[in-house]
C-alpha positions in Angstrom: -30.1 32.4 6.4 -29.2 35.9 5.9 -28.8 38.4 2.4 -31.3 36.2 0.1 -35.0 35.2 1.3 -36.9 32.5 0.2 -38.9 34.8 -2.7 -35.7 36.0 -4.0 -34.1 32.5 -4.5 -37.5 31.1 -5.9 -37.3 33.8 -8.0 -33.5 33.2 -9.7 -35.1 29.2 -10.1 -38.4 30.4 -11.6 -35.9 32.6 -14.3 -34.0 29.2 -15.2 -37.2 26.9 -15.6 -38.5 25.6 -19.0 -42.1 26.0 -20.5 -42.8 22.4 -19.0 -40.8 22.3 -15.9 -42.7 22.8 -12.7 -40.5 22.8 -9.0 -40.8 19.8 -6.9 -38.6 20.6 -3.9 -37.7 24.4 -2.7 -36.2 24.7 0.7 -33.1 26.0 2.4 -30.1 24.0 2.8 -26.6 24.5 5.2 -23.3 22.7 3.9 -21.7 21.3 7.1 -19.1 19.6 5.4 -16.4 22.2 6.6 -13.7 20.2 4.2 -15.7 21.4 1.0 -13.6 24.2 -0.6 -16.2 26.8 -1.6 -14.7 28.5 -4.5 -17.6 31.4 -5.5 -19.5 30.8 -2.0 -17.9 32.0 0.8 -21.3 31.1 2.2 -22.5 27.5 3.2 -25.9 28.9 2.8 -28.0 27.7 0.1 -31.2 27.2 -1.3 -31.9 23.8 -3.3 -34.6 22.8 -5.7 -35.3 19.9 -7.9 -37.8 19.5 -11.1 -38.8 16.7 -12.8 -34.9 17.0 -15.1 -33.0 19.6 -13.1 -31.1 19.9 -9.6 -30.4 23.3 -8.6 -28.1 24.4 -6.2 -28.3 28.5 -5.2 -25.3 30.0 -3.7 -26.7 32.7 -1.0 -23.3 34.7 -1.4 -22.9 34.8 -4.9 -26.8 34.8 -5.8 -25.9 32.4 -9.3 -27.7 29.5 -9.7 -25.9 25.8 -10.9 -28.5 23.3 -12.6 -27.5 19.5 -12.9 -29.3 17.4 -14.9 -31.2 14.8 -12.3 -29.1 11.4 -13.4 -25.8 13.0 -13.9 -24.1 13.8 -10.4 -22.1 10.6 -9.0 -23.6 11.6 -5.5 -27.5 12.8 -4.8 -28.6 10.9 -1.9 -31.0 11.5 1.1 -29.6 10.6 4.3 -32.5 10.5 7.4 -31.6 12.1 10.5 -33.6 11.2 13.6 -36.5 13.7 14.2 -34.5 16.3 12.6 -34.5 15.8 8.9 -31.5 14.9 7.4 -28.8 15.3 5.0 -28.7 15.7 1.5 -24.9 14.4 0.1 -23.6 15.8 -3.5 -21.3 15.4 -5.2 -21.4 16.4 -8.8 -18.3 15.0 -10.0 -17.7 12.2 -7.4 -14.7 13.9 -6.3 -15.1 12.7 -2.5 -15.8 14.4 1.3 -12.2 16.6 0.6 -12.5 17.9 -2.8 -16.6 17.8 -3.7 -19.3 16.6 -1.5 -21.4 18.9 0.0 -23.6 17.6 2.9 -26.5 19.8 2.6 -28.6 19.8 6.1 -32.1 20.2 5.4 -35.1 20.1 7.6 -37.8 17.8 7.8 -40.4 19.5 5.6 -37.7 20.0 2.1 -36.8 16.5 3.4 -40.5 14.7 2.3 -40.5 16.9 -0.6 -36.7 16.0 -1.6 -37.7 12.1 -1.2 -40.6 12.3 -3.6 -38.9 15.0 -6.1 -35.5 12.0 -6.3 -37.4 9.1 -5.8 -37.0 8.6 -9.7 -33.8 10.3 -10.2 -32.6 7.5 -12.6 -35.7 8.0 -14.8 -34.9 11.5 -15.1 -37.3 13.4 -18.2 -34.6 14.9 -20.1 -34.7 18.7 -20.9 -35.7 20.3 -24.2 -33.4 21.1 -26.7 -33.5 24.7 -26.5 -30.8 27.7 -26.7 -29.9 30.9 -25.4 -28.1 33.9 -26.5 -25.0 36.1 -24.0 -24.2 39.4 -23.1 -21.8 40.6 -21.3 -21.6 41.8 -18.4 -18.6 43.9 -16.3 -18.0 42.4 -13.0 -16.6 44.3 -9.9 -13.8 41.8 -8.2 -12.9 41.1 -5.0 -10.3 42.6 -3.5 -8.4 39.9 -2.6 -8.5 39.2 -6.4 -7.4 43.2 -7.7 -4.1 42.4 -7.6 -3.8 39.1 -9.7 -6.9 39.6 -12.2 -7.8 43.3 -12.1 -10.4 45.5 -10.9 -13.3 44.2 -13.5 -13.8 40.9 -15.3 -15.5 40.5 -18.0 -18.3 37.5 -18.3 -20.8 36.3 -20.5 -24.3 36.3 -18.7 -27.5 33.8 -20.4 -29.6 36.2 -21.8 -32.6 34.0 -20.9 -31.6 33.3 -16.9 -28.8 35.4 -16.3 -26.2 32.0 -15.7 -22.9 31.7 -16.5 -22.1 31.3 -19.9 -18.7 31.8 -19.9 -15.9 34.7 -20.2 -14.0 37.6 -21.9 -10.0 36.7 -22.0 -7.7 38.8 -23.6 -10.3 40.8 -25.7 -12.2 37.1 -26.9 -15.1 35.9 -25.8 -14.6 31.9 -24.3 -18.4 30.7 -24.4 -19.4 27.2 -22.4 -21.4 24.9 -24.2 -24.3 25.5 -22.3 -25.4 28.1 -19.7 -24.4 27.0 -16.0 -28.0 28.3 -14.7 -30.4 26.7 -17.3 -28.8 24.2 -19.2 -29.8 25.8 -22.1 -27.2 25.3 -25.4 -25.4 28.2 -25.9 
């Protein structure tokens, strides 16, 4: 994987954790489902990690972090592959191989952690109700974007993690509910 290293992804997870959260699973990962549209990634480089409540997937080209809670994608499985480690599949939204699934090659050492760190996925400890404040931050766009949106957007970065909280449109902030990093309410 080129443009982020293992310390610098570990470090955008560390940023997202809670007080009580520890990291199960850390490893690289390659999507090699070429059908997947990759709407922020024009990578299919990632980095993965699961806690004992959170997935997290790390885009290596846009460097942002997405947490799922650990019971609510339609797809996290492991799938083995012979003396190469394996696949993980996800799907967040059970959308299907054209629209959302990922298959995520791992190797054989993030694959043993991976089985442990989901083996009680459904049983999931739930996060702690905690909150977060935004700021916002100016964001240089691409170019292919310049014409249609502008040179700059404005969005709302978690003031704890540096997720996605939302956006500035037409002058008015548009918050999420939560921060797309940490889970934390907003």
């Amino acid at each position: 994987m080129s443009g982020m290293n293992a310390y610098m992804a570990r470090a955008i997870v560390d940023r997202t954790l809670y007080a009580e959260e520890t990291v199960r699973a850390f490893g690289a990962a390659t999507d090699i489902n070429t059908l997947t549209p990759t709407f922020v990634d024009s990578s299919p480089n990632f980095w993965v990690a699961v806690t004992e409540s959170r997935f997290i997937l790390i885009g290596e080209a846009s460097g942002k972090a997405t947490s799922h809670r650990l019971a609510e994608p339609q797809v996290l499985e492991l799938r083995k592959k012979l003396f190469a480690g394996g696949w993980l599949r996800f799907d967040p939204a059970g959308l299907g191989p054209e629209l959302g699934l990922a298959l995520l090659k791992v190797d054989k050492k993030l694959m043993r952690a991976l089985e442990a760190a989901l083996a009680g996925r459904a049983q999931a400890k739930p996060l702690p109700k905690e909150s977060t404040t935004y700021s916002v931050e100016v964001v240089k766009n691409p170019a292919y974007l310049v014409s249609l949106i502008g040179e700059e957007s404005h969005v709302l970065v978690c003031d704890t993690c540096g997720g996605y909280c939302g956006e500035v449109v037409d002058g008015e902030a548009q918050q999420q509910s939560e921060c797309t990093a940490c889970l934390r309410q907003i």
